[in-house]
N, C-alpha and C positions, 0 to 999 in steps of 0.2 A: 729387309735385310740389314737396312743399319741398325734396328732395333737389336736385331741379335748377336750382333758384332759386339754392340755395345755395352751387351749383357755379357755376352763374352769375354769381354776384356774386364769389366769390373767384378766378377765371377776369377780373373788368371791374376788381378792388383788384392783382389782379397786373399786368395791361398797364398799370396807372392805376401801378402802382408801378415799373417798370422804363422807365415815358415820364417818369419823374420823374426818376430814377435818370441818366436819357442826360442828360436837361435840368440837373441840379446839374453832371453831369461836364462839359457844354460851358462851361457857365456859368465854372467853376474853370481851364479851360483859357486860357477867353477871360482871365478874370483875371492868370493867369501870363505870360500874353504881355503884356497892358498894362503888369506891374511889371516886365516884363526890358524892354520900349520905355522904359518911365519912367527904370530905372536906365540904362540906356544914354545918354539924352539929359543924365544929370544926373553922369553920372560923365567923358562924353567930352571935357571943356575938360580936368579933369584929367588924365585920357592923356595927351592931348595936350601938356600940358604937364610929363609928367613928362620925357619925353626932350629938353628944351630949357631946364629948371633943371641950372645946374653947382654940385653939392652940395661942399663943402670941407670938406676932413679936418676930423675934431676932435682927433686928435692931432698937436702940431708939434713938429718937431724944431729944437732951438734950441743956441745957444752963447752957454753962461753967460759975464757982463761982469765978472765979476770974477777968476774960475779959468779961463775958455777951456775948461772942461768943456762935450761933445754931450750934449746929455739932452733926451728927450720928455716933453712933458706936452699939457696939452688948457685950462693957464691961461693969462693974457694977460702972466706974471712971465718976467723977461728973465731973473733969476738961480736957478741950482741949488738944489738941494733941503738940500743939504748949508749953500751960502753963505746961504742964509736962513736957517738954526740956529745961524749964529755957531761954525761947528766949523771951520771955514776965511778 
């Protein structure tokens, strides 16, 4: 009789334990659907407005005021790299 008791109970710990097991999984499921609604609702202005910001070079192509040299940079300086070192 203990025998069967024993089967018994380890037979009511395992159903007890794989209704546990479904219960966590839905539980984790339900959760991951909440934080991809969550991130969707908090990321869609941004989308949105990625394609309707017009982003500007940061490099400009400029002609220096003293030599009439083309030269790029990404600073707000009218004059070359050269006329700003006093070698020209």
């Amino acid at each position: 009789m203990v025998r069967n008791a024993k089967k018994a109970f380890k037979k009511k710990i395992k159903g007890d334990s794989e209704a546990l097991r479904k219960k966590h999984e839905e539980e984790a499921l339900n959760r991951k659907a909440k934080a991809r609604i969550h991130a969707d609702v908090c990321t869609t202005p941004l989308k949105m407005a990625k394609g309707y910001i017009i982003k500007k070079p940061l490099v400009k192509q400029i002609i220096c005021e003293k030599c009439g040299k083309t030269f790029k940079t990404n600073s707000a300086n009218k004059i070359c790299f050269d006329c700003q070192k006093g070698n020209k």
